[in-house]
C-alpha positions in Angstrom: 14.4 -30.1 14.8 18.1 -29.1 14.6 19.3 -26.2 17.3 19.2 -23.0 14.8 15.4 -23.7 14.5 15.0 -23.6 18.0 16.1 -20.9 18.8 13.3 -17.5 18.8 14.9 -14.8 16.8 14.0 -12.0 19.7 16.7 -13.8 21.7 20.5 -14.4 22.2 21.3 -18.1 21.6 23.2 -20.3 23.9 25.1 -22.6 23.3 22.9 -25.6 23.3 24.8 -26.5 26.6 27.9 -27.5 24.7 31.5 -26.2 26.0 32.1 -22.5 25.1 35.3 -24.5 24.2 34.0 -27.4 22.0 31.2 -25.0 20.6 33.9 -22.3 19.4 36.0 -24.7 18.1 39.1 -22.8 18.5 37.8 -19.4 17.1 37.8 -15.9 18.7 34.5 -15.3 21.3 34.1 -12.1 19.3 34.0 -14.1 16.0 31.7 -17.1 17.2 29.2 -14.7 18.9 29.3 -12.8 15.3 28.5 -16.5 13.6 26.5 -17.2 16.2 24.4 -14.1 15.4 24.4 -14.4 11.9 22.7 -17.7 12.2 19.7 -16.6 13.7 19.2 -13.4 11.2 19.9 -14.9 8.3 18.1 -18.7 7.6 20.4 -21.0 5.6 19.0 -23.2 3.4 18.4 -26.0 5.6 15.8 -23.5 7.9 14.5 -22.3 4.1 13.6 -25.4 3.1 11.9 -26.3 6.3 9.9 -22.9 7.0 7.5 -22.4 8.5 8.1 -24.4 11.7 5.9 -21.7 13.8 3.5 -19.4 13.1 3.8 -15.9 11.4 3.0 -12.4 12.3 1.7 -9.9 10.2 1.8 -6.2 11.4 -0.9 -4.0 9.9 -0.1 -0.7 9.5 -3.6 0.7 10.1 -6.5 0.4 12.3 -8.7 -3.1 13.1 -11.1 -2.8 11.2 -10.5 -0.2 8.4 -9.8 -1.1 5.0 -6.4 -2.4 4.6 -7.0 -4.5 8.0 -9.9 -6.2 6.2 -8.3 -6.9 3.1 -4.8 -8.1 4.7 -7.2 -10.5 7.2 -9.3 -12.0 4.6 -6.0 -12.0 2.3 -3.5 -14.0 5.2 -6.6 -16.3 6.3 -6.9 -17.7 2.3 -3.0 -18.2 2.8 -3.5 -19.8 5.9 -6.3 -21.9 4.5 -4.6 -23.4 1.4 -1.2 -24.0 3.3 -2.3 -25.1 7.0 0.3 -22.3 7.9 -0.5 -20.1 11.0 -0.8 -16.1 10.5 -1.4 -14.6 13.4 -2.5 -10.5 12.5 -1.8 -7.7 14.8 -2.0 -3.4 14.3 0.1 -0.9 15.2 -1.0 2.1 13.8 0.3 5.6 13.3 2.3 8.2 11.4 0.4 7.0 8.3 2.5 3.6 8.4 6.0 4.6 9.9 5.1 3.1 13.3 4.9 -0.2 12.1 7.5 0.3 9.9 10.0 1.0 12.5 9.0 -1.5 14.5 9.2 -4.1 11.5 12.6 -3.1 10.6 13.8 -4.4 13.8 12.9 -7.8 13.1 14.9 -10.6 11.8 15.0 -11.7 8.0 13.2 -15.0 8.7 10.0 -15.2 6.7 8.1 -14.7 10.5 7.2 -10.8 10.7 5.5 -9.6 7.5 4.3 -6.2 7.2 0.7 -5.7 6.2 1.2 -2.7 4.1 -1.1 -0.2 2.3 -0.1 1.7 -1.1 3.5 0.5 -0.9 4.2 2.6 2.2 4.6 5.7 -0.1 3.9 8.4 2.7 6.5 7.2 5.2 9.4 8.8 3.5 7.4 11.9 1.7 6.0 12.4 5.5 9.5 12.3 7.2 8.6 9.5 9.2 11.2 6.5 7.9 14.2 6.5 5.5 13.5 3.0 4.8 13.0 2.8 0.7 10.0 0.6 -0.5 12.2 -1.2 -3.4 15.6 -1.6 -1.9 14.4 -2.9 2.0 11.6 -5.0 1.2 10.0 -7.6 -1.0 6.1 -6.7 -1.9 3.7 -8.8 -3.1 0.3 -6.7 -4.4 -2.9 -7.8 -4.4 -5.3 -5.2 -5.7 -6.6 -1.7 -5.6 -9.2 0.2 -4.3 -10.4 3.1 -7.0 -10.6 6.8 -6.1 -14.3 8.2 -6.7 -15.4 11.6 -7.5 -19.2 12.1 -7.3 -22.1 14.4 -6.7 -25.4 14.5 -5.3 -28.5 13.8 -8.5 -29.3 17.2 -8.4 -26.3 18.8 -8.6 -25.1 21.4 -11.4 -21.9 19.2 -12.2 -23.1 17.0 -15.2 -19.7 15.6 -15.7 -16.2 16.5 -14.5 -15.8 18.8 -18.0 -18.4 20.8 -16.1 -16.7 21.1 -12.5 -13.2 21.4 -14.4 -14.7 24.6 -16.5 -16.6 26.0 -13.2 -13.4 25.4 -10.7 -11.3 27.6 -13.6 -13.6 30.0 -13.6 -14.2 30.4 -9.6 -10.2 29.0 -8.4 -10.3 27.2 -5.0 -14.2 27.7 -4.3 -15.6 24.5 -5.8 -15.1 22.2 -2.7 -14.2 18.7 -2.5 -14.8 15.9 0.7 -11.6 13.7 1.6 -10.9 11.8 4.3 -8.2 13.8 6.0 -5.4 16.0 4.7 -1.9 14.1 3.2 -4.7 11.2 3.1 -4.9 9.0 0.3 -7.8 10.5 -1.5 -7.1 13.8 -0.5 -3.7 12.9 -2.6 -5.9 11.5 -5.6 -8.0 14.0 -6.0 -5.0 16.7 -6.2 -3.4 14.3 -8.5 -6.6 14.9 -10.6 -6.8 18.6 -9.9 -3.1 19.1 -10.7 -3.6 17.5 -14.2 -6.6 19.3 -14.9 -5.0 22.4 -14.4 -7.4 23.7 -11.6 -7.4 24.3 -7.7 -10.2 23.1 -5.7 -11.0 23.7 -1.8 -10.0 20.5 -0.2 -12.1 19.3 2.9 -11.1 17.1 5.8 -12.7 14.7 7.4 -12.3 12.1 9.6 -12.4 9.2 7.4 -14.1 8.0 4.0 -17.1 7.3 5.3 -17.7 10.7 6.9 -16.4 12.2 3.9 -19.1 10.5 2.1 -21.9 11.4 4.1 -20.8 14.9 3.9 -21.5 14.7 -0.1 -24.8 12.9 1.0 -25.4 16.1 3.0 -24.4 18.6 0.7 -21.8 20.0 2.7 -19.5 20.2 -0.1 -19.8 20.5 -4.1 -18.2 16.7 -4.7 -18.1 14.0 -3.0 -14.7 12.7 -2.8 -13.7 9.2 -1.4 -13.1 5.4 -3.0 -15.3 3.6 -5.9 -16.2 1.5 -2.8 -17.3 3.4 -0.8 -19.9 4.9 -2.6 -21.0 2.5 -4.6 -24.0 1.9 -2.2 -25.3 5.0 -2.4 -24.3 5.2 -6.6 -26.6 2.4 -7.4 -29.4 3.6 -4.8 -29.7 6.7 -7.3 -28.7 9.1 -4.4 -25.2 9.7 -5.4 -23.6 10.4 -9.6 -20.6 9.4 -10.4 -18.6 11.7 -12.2 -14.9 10.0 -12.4 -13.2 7.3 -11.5 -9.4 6.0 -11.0 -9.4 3.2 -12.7 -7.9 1.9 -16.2 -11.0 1.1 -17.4 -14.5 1.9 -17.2 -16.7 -0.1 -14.9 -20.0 -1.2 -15.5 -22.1 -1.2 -12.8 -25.9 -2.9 -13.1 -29.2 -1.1 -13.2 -26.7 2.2 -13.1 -24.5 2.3 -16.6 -20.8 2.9 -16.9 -18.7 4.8 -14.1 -16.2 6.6 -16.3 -12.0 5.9 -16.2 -10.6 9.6 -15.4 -8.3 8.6 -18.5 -10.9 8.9 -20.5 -11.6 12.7 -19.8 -8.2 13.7 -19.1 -5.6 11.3 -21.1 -2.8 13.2 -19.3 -3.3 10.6 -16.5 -3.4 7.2 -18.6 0.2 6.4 -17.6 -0.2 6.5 -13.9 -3.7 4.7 -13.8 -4.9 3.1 -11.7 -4.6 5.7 -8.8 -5.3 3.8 -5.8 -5.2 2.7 -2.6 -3.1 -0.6 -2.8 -3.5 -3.4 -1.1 0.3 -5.1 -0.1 2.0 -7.5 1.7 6.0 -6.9 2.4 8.5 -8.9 3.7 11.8 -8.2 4.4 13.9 -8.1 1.0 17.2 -10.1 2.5 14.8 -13.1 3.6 15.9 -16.2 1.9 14.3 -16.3 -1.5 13.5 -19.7 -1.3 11.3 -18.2 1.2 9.9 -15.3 -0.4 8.9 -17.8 -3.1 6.9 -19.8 -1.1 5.2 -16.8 -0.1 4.4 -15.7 -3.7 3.0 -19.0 -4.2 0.7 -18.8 -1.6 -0.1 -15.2 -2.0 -1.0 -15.8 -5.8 -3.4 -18.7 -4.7 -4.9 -16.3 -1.9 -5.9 -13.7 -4.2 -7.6 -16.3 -6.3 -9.7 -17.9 -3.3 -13.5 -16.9 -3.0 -13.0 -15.0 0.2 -11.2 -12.3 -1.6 -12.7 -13.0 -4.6 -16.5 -12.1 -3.2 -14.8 -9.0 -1.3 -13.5 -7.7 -4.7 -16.5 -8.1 -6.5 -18.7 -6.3 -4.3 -16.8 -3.6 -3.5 -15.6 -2.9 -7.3 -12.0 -3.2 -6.1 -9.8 -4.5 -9.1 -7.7 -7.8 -8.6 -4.3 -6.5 -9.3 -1.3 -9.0 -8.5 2.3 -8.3 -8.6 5.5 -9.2 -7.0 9.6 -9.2 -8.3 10.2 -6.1 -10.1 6.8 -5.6 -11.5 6.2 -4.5 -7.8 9.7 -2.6 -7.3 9.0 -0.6 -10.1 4.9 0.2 -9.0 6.3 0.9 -5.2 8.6 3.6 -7.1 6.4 5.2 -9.0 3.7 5.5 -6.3 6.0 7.0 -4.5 7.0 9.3 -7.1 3.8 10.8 -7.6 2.9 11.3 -4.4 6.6 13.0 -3.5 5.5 15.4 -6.6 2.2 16.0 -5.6 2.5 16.7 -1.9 5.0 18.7 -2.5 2.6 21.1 -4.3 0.2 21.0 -1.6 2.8 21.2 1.5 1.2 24.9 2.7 -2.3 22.9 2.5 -0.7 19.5 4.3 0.9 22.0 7.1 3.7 19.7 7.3 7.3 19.7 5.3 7.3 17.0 3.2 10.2 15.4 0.7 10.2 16.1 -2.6 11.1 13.7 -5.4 14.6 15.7 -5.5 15.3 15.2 -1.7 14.2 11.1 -2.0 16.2 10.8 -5.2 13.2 10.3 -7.7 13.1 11.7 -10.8 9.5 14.0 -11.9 6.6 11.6 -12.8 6.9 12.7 -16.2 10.6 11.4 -16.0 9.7 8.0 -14.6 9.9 5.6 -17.1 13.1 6.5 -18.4 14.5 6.5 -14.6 13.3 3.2 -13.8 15.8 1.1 -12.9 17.7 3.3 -11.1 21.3 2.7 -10.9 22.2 -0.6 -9.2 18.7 -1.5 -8.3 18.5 -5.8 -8.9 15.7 -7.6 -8.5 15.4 -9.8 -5.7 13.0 -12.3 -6.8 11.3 -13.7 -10.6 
């Protein structure tokens, strides 16, 4: 192994014990230090080719145990299975992803610290939290989605969401809706939904999805609000009704029927389906493509394995892969949408947040003839 590989990228490099003299080879100290550095942040194409020589960290931005942790574990352990790699997984949680964030932006551009993101890391720079820009400092690979969920209790009033839609413009802000915590990600999709419906609803926190669901179980509030997966248990043992969900499509569920695309009932929405939560992986964008290709590769196959194969199925997530632009340009508009949307919330949220103005997005509306925004280049096919 040659001396660049050697050395760990959290430390200042010696000189191998070579001769400051022979080592420099008759440049500055200023300028060999400078090379010197460069060496370590950047790989050549020698330390491309051979990567990886040790093993990988990926930094989840949430919780063990919640959502995106699972999906990132069971995703990394496929990648680690079909390539004999090792991926070690670690969290570091907080200010809805800026925490890791930070942290990862410290780290070199080697292909050894990936971030295991959620939903493109849209809230960090609506929240305030980070500056860094989704499709300019990093390279995501996505994997799938987890569908937003609107349902209600069998013996509720609300037939279908024509019928909550009519009632909530008839009573404004009284019909009340469960999420799992305000500026969460469903409280977000379902005032996406509201917004394009044209009503206002009374949004309820909780402390998660899962409480959020047990309080429709409970009738605390009029709809359940929450993900396709996590109600699905309770949808198919006949003691919740789906009324809407975020997907493209409809999805058939057995021994229930269909649970009906929200672009079905309001076609307004079409263009930004599927509202999600999004399941990523991102590396730093000036890694060495010949890295970040490997890593597509084995990302691809990972999301093609049984483990999260089995996962997907039983939850009703939807496989959903996509990396290059085709990601740039989804990490954009997520972001987009939920600049615009927050923004109409912010007295709700209690927090300033930034408008699409303030990040340099155009309005949803505006998006496709936006994208690509001056000078943007993809970094990878």
């Amino acid at each position: 192994m040659g001396k660049r590989e050697e050395l760990h990228p959290d430390l200042s490099p010696d000189t191998g014990g070579l001769s400051r003299r022979k080592f420099l080879g008759g440049l500055g100290a200023a300028a060999g230090a400078t090379a010197m550095s460069q060496l370590v942040i950047t790989p050549g194409k020698a330390d491309a080719a051979a990567w990886p020589t040790r093993p990988i960290t990926t930094v989840v931005m949430y919780g063990a145990g919640g959502g995106t942790d699972t999906m990132l574990r069971v995703l990394t352990g496929a990648m680690a299975k079909s390539t004999g790699w090792t991926i070690n997984v670690i969290n570091k949680p907080g200010a809805v992803g800026g925490v890791a964030t930070r942290f990862m932006l410290k780290k070199p551009s080697d292909g050894y610290w990936w971030l295991g993101a959620a939903n493109y890391n849209k809230f960090v720079r609506v929240m305030g939290h980070s500056d860094s820009v989704a499709w300019r400092d990093w390279q995501y690979f996505q994997g799938g989605n987890s569908l937003g969920s609107w349902s209600v209790r069998p013996g509720s009033k609300y037939k279908t969401l024509k019928d909550v839609i009519d009632d909530a413009k008839k009573r404004p802000g009284k019909v009340s809706i469960s999420t799992s915590g305000v500026g969460g990600l469903w409280h977000e999709l379902a005032a996406i939904v509201a917004q394009a419906a044209g009503i206002e609803l009374k949004f309820v926190p909780y402390k998660g999805g899962r409480p959020a669901t047990l309080a429709g179980l409970q009738g605390e509030v009029d709809i359940t609000g929450g993900g396709v997966h996590e109600h699905i248990e309770f949808i198919r043992a006949g003691k919740l009704r789906n009324l809407q969900q975020t997907g493209k499509n409809d999805l058939d569920v057995p021994g229930y029927g269909k649970l009906i695309s929200v672009g079905n009932i309001i076609p307004s929405l079409k263009p930004l389906l599927p509202l999600s939560g999004i399941y990523n992986l991102a590396v730093k964008r000036d890694t060495p493509v010949e890295i970040l290709n490997k890593i597509k590769v084995a990302w691809i196959a990972a999301t093609k394995s049984k483990a999260y194969l089995d996962i997907v199925k039983r939850k009703y997530f939807e496989v959903d892969v996509r990396w290059g632009e085709a990601a740039d340009r989804r990490a954009a508009q997520v972001e987009c949408v939920t600049a615009a949307t927050f923004l109409k919330v912010q007295k709700l949220i209690g927090k300033k947040v930034r408008g699409p103005k303030e990040l340099g997005l155009p309005e949803p509306k505006d998006f496709d003839a936006w994208w690509p925004p001056k000078g943007y280049k993809p970094r990878m096919s």
